[in-house]
C-alpha positions as CSV (number, residue, x, y, z in Angstrom):
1,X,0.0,0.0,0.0
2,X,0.8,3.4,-0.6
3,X,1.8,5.9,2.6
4,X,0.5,9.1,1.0
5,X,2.8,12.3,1.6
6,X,1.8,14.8,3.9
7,X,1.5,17.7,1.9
8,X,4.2,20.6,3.5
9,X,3.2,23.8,5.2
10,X,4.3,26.0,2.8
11,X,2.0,23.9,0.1
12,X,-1.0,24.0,2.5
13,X,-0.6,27.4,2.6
14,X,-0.2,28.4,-1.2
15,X,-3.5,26.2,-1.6
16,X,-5.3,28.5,1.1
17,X,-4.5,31.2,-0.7
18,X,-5.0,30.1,-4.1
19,X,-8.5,29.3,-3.5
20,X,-8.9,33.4,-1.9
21,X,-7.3,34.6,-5.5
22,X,-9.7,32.6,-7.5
23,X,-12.6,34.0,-5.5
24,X,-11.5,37.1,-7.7
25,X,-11.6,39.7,-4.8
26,X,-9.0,41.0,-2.5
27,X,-9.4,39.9,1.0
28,X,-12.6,41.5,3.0
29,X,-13.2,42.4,6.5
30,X,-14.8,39.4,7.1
31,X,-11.6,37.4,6.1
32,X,-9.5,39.1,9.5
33,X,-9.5,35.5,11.5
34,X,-8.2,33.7,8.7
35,X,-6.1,36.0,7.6
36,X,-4.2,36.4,11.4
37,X,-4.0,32.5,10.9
38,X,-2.0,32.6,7.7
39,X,0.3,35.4,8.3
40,X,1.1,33.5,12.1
41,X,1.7,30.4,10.2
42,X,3.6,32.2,7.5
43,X,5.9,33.6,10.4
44,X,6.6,29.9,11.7
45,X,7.5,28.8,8.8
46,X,10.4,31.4,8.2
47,X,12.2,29.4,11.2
48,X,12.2,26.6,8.9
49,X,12.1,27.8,5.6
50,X,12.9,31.4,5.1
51,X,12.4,31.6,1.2
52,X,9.2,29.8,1.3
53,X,7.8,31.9,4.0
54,X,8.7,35.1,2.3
55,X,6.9,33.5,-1.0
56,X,4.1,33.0,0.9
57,X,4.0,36.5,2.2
58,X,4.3,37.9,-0.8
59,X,1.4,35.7,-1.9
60,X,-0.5,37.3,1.4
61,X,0.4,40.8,0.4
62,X,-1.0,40.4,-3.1
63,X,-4.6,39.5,-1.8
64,X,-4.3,42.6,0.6
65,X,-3.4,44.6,-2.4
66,X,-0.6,45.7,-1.1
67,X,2.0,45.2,-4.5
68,X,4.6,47.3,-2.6
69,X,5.1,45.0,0.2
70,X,4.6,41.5,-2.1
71,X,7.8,42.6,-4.4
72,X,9.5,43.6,-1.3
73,X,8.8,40.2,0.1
74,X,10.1,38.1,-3.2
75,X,13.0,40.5,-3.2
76,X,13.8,39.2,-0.1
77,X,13.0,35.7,-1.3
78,X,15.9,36.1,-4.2
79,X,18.5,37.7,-2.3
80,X,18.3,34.5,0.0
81,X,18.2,32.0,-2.9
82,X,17.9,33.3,-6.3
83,X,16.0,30.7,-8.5
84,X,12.8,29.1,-10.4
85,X,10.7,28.7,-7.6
86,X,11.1,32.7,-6.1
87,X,11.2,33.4,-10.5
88,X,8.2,31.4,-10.9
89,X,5.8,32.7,-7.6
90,X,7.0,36.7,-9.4
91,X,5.4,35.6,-12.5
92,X,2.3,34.7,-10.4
93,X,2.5,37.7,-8.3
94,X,2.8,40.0,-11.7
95,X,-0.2,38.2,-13.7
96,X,-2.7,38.9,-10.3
97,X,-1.8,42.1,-10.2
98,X,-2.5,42.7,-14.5
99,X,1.6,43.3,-15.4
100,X,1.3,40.5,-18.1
101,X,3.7,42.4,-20.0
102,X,6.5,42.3,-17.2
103,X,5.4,38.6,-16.5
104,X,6.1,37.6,-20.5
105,X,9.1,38.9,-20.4
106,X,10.3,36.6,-17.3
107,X,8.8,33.3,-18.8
108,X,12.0,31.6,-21.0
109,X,14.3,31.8,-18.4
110,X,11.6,30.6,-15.6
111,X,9.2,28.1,-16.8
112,X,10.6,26.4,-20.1
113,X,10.1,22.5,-19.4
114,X,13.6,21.7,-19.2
115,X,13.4,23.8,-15.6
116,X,11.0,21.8,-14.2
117,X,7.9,23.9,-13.9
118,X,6.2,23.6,-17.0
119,X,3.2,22.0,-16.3
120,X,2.6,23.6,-12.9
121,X,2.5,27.0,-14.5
122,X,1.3,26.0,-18.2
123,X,-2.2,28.2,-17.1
124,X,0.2,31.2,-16.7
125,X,1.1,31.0,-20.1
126,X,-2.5,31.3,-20.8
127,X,-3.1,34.5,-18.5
128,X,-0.7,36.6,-20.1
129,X,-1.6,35.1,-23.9
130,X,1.2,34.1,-24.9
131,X,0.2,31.3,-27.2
132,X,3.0,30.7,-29.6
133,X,5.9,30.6,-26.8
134,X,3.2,28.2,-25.3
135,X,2.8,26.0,-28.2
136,X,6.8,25.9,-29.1
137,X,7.1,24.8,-25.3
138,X,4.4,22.2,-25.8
139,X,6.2,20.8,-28.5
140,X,9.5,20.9,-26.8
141,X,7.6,19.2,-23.4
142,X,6.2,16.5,-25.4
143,X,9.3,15.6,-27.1
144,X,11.1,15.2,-23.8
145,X,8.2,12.7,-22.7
146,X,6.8,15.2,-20.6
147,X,3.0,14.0,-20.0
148,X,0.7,17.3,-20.7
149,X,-2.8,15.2,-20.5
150,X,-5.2,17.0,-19.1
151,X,-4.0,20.5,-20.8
152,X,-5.7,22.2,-23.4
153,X,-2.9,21.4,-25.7
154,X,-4.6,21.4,-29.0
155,X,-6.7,24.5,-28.5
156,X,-3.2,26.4,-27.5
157,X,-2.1,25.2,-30.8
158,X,-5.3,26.8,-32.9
159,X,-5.0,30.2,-30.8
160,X,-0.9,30.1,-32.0
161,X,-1.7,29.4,-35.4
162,X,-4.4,31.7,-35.5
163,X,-2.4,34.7,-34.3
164,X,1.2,33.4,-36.3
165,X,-0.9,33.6,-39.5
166,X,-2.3,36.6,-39.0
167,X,1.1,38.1,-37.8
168,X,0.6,39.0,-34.5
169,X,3.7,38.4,-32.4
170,X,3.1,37.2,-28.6
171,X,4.2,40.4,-27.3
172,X,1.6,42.2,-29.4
173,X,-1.0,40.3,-28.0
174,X,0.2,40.6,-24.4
175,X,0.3,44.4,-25.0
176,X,-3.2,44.1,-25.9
177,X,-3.9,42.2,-22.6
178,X,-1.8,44.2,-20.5
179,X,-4.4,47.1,-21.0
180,X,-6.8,44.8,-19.6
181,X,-4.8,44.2,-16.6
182,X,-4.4,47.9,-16.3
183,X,-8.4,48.3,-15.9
184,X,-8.3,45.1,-13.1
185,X,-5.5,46.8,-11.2
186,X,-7.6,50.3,-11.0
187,X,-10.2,48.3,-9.7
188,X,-8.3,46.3,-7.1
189,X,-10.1,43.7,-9.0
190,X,-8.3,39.4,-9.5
191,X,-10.3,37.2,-12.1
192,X,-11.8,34.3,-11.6
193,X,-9.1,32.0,-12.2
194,X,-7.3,32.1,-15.8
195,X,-8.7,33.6,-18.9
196,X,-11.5,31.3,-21.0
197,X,-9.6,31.2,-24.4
198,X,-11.9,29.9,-27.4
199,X,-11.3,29.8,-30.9
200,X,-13.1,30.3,-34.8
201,X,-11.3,29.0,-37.0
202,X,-14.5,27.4,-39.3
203,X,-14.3,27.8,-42.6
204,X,-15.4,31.1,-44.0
205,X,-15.3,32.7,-41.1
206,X,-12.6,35.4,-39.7
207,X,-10.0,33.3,-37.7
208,X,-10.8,34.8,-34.1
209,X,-9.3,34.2,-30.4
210,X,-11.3,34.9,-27.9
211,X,-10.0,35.8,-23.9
212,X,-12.4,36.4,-21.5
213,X,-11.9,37.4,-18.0
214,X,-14.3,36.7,-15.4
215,X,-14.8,38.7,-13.0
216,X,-16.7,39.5,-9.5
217,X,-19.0,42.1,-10.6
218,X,-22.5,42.2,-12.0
219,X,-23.1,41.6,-15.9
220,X,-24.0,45.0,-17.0
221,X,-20.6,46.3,-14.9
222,X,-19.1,43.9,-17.0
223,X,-20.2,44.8,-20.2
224,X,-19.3,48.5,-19.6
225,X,-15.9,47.5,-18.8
226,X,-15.5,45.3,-21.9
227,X,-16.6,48.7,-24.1
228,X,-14.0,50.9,-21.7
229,X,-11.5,48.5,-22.8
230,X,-12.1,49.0,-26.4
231,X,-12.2,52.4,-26.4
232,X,-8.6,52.4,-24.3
233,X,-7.6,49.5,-27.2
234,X,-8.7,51.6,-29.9
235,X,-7.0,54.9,-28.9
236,X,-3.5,53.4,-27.7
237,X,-4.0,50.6,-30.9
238,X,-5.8,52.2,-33.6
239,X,-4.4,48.9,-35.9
240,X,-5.8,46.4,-33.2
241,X,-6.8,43.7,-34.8
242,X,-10.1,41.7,-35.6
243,X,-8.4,38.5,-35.0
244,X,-8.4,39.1,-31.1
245,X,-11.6,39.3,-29.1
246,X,-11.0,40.9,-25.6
247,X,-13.7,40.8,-23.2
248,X,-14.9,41.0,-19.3
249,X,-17.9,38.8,-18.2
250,X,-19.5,38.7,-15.0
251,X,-18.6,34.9,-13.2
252,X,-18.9,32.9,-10.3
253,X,-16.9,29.6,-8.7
254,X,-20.1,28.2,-9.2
């Protein structure tokens, strides 16, 4: 039989958090009790485990949206031991808090599959849109046996073809997003988990990716927001392209 692991504190406590991010709103009044509990158990931990408690510190300061304190924390975290794991937990902190341009530029020497990460943080790729780094690192993953089931492999590879024959570059597309992120950081607003990416590529009709980021408001909130973003698209991009569909919609964890 099997002993099953017991998962580590600093795991545990990434989990906690991750489930508060995907909620989609910064900590609340209501949350004080737990968040006491984390930030005592975060404190422990940097007896055993410095670097892992200032990651999750960091993580803590993001949902108090309090970006100041979180890059002070993973600062911390690399002058201690410079690395993927502190690399990687940046790239988290900088997609939460809508930098997806800063996080792009960070991914090829943090999560390529030769480093380990790959699959752990293959959603990040997703958050930040960049599709054809995504697909080349699919490519590379599966040829080194890496098992991606479970991914959304093949509709990474439509949204890069889509976007390579249409000629726009990942960083175009993560400039496009970035704007995005802008209008979530004003707000002091996370989305509910990753992006929904879809595709149409029929026949016949104009080869489209769509990105959608849920968030915690009402529908018609959201709606405004998606036409704010166009009109802030439109006047920094006046070429922005038909072949991207941008777009805010109201969601749930439901």
């Amino acid at each position: 039989m099997t002993v099953p692991v017991k998962a580590s504190v600093y795991n545990n406590l990434i989990d906690e958090i991750n489930v508060r991010l995907r909620a989609g709103l910064p900590v609340q009044p209501s949350d004080v009790f737990w968040l006491n509990r984390v930030k005592q158990d975060a404190k422990r931990l940097m007896k055993i485990n410095a670097v892992e408690a200032y990651v999750v510190l960091a993580a803590i300061a993001s949902l108090e949206w309090d970006e100041k304190t979180a890059r002070s924390y993973l600062t911390s975290a690399t002058n201690l031991q410079p690395g993927v794991l502190v690399k990687s937990q940046e790239i988290v902190l900088l997609t939460n808090f809508g930098y997806f341009l800063e996080a792009f530029r960070l991914v090829n020497e943090t999560l390529s599959p030769e480093l380990g990460m790959f699959q752990k943080f293959f959603n990040v790729f997703i958050m930040i849109g960049a599709f054809q780094q995504l697909e080349k690192f699919q490519q590379q993953a599966m040829a080194m046996g890496i098992d991606l089931t479970g991914l959304p492999t093949e509709l990474v590879s439509k949204a890069s073809h889509i976007m390579k024959s249409t000629h726009i570059s990942d960083e175009r597309v993560v400039e496009f997003l970035n704007v995005a992120g802008s209008m979530l950081r004003d707000r002091k607003m996370f989305t509910l988990n990753e992006p929904v990416i879809s595709v149409d590529d029929d026949p016949g009709h104009l080869p489209t990716v769509f990105v959608t980021f849920l968030v915690h408001v009402k529908p018609e909130v959201a709606a405004d927001m998606t036409f704010e973003l166009y009109e802030k698209l439109l006047d920094k991009f006046p070429d922005y392209p038909a072949n991207l569909n941008i777009a805010f919609r109201s969601g749930s964890l439901q």
